[in-house]
N, C-alpha and C positions, 0 to 999 in steps of 0.2 A: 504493500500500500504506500508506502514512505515514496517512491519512483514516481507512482502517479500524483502524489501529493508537490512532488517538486516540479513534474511536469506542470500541473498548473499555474505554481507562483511563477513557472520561468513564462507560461503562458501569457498571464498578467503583465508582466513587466515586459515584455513584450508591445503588450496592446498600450502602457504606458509610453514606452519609446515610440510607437508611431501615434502617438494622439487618438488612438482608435476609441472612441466612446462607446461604440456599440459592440463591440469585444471586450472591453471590460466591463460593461453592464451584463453582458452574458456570464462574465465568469464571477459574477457578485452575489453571494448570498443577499435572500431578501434586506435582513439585518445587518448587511454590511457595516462596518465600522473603521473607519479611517483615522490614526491618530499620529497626529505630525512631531518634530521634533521636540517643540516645546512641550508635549505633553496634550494638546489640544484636540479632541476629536470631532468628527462629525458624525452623528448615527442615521442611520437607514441608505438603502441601495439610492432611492431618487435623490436622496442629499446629498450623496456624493458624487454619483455624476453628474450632478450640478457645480458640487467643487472641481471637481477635475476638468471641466469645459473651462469653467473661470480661470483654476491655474495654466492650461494648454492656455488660451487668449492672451496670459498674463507672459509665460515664459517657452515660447511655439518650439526654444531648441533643449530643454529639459531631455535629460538622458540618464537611466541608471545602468551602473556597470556590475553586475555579479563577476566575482573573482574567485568563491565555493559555495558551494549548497549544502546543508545538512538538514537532516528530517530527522523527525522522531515515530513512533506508531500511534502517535494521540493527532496524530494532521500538524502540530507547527513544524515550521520549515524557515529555518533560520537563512539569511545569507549575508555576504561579507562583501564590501567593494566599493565605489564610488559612484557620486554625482557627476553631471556634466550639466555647464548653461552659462553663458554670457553673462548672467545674473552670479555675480560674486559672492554673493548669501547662501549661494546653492550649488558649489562647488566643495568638492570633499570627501575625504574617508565617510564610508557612509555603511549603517548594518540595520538591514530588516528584519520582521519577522512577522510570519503569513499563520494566520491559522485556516486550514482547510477542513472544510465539512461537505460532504456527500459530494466534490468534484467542484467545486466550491470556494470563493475567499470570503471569508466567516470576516475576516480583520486582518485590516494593514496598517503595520506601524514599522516607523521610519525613524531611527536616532543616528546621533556622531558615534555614542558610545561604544565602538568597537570592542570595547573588554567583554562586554556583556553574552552571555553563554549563547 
């Protein structure tokens, strides 16, 4: 399960490198939940691809770089790697970490914190 769990977050992030809305609305649990570095989230699937229009409008060359994947058998899927974007706020060692349910992104969250498991 852990394979197809990572194949999704790599799927997501993905659909976040080319701005695709409608491929990450597919791949969003109803309940999605989005939570950005400060700690900040947005809940439900229509709120956040609402955000994610606003941020794509706001920074159109936004790019995440996975550099490894790990999974666990409870669906998170942790990864390791960098920002890319003209926007210097948004440039950086950068670590996620996806929760998947039934094929699924339950929750995305995004910190600098690289130390974090």
């Amino acid at each position: 399960m852990s394979a197809e769990h990572e194949e999704v977050v790599v799927a997501f992030n993905a659909a976040i490198n080319r701005r695709d809305l409608s491929a990450l609305a597919r791949l969003m649990d109803e309940g999605h939940r989005f939570i950005d570095k400060l700690g900040n989230s947005v809940d439900g699937k229509p709120a956040c691809v609402k955000a994610w229009r606003g941020f794509f409008d706001t920074f159109p060359d936004y790019q995440n770089i996975f550099d490894d994947l790990e999974s666990t058998r409870d669906g998170v899927v942790t990864a390791r790697g960098r920002s890319e974007c003209t926007a210097p706020e948004l440039v950086g060692p950068a670590y996620w970490r996806a929760v998947v349910l039934r094929g699924l992104v339950l929750e995305w969250q995004v910190s600098d914190d690289l130390t974090r498991p």
